[in-house]
TORKOL-4160 file (C-alpha; in steps of 0.2 Angstrom, whole numbers, padded with zeros to 4 digits, m for minus):
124
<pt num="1" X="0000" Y="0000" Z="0000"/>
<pt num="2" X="0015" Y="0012" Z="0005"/>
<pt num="3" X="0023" Y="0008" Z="m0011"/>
<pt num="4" X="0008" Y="0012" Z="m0024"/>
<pt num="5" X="0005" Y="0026" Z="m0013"/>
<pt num="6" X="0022" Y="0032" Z="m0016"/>
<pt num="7" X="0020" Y="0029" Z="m0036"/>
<pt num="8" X="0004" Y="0038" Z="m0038"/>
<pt num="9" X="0010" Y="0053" Z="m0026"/>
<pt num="10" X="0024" Y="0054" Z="m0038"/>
<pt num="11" X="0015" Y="0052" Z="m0054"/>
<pt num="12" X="0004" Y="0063" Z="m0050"/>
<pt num="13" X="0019" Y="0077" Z="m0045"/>
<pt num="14" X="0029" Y="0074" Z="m0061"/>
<pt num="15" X="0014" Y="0076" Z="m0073"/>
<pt num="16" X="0009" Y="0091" Z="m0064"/>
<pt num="17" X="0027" Y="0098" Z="m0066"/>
<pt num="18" X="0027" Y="0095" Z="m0083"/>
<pt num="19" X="0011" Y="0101" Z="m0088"/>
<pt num="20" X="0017" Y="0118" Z="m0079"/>
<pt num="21" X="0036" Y="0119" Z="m0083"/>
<pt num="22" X="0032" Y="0115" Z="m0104"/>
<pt num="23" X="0017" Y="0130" Z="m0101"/>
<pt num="24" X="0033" Y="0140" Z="m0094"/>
<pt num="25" X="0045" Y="0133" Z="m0106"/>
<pt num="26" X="0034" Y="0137" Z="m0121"/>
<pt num="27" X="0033" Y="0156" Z="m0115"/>
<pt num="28" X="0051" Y="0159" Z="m0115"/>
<pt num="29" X="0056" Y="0150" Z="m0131"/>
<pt num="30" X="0040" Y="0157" Z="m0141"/>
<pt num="31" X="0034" Y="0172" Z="m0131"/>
<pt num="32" X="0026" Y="0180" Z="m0148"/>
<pt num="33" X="0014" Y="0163" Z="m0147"/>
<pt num="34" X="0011" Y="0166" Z="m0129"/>
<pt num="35" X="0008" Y="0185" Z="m0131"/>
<pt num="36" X="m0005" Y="0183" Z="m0145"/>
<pt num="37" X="m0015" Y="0169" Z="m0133"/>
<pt num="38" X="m0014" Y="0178" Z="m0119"/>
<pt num="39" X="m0019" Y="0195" Z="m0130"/>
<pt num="40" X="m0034" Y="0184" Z="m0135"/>
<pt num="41" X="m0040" Y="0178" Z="m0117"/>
<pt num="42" X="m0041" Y="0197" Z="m0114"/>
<pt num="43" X="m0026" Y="0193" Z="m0100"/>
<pt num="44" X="m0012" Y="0206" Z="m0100"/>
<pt num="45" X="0004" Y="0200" Z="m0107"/>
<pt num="46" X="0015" Y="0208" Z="m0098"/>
<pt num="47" X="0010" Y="0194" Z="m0087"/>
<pt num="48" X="0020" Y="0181" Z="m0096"/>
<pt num="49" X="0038" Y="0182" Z="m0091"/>
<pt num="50" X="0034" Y="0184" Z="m0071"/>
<pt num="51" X="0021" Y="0170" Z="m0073"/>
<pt num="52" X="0031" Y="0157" Z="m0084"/>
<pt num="53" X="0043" Y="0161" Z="m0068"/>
<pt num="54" X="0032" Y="0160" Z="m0055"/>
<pt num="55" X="0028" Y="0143" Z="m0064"/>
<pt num="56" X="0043" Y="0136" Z="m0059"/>
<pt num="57" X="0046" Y="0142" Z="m0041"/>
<pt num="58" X="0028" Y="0134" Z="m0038"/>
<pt num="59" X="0035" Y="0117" Z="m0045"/>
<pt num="60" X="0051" Y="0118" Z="m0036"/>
<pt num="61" X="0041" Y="0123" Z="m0020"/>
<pt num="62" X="0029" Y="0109" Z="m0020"/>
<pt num="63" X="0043" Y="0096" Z="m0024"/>
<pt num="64" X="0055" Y="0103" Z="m0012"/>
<pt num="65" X="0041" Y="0102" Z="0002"/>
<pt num="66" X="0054" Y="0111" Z="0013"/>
<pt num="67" X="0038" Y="0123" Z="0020"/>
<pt num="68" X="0020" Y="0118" Z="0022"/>
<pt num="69" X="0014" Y="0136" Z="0019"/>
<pt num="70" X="0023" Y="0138" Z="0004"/>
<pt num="71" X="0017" Y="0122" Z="m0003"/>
<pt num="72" X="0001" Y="0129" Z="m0001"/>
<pt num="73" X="0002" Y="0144" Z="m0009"/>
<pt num="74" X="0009" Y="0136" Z="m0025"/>
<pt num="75" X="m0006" Y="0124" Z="m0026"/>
<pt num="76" X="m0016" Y="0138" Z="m0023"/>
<pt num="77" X="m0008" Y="0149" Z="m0036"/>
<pt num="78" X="m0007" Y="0136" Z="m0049"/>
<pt num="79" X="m0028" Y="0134" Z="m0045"/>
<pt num="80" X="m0030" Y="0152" Z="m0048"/>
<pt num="81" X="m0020" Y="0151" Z="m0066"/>
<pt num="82" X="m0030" Y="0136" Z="m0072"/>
<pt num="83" X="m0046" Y="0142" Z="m0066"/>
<pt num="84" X="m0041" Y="0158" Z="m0077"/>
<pt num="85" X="m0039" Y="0150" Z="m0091"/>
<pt num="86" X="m0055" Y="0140" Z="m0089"/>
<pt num="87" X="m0063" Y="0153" Z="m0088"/>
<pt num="88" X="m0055" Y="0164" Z="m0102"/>
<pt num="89" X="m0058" Y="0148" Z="m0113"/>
<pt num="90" X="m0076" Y="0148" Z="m0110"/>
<pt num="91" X="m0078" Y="0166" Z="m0112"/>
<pt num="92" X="m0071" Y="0163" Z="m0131"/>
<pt num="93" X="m0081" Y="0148" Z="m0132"/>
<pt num="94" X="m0064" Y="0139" Z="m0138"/>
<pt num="95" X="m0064" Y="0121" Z="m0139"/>
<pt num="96" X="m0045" Y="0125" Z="m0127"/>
<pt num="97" X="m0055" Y="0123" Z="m0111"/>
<pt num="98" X="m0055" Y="0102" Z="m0112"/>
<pt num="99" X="m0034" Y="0106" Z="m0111"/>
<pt num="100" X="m0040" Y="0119" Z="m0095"/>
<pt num="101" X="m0050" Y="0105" Z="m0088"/>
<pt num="102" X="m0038" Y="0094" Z="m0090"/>
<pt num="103" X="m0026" Y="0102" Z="m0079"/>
<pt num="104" X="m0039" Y="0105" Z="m0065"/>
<pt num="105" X="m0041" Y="0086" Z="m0065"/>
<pt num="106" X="m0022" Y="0084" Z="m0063"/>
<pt num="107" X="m0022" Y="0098" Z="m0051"/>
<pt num="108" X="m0033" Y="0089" Z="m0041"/>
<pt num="109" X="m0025" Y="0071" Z="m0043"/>
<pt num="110" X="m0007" Y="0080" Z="m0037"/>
<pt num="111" X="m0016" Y="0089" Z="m0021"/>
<pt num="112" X="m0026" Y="0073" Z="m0016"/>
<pt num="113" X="m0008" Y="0064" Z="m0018"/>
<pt num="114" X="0001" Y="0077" Z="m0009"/>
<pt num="115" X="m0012" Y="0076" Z="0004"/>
<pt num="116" X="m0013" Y="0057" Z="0007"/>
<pt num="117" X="0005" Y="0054" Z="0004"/>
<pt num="118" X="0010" Y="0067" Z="0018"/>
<pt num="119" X="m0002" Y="0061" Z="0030"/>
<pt num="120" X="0006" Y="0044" Z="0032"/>
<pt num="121" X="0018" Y="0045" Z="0047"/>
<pt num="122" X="0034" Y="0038" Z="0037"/>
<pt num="123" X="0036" Y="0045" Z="0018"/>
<pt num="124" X="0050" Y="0039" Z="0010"/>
């Protein structure tokens, strides 16, 4: 039980990161891309450079796990972004919210993980 535990909490946290560190990745190495998306979901796109690096220190923090309060702050920070671009999708009635969606259900798989896999009294 520890073991598949284990696996899914870190399944879970690896797709997450990805899913966040390629959407900061992609914002750096094509910002023109990221600009004209974000111009079209009415988000400023000034946004883009402190986000894609605010992307990072929230993946960084959460697999770090050295603060409980920070951990939090990143899960509910990355919540925020994906319920942004949720709701921008919708509002452009874009057939990009399934890829919005998507990330809420791998938000929510990572936080349930993170949650059960830190409650048990040993987690190596």
């Amino acid at each position: 039980m520890k073991n598949t535990t284990r696996n899914l909490y870190w399944t879970a946290t690896v797709l997450f990161g990805l899913l966040f560190i390629g959407s900061a990745i992609l914002g750096v190495v094509d910002p023109q891309a990221s600009y004209d998306e974000y111009r079209h979901l009415e988000f400023p796109a000034w946004i883009l450079y402190p986000l894609s690096l605010l992307k990072v220190l929230g993946i960084v923090a959460i697999v770090w796990n050295g603060s409980k309060t920070l951990k939090n702050f990143a899960f509910a920070g990355f919540l925020y972004d994906l319920l942004l671009a949720l709701g921008g999708h919708i509002a452009q009635q874009e057939i990009k919210v399934l890829l919005a969606v998507f990330g809420l259900v791998l938000w929510a798989f990572a936080f349930v993980m993170d949650r059960i896999y830190f409650a048990q009294p040993r987690h190596l």
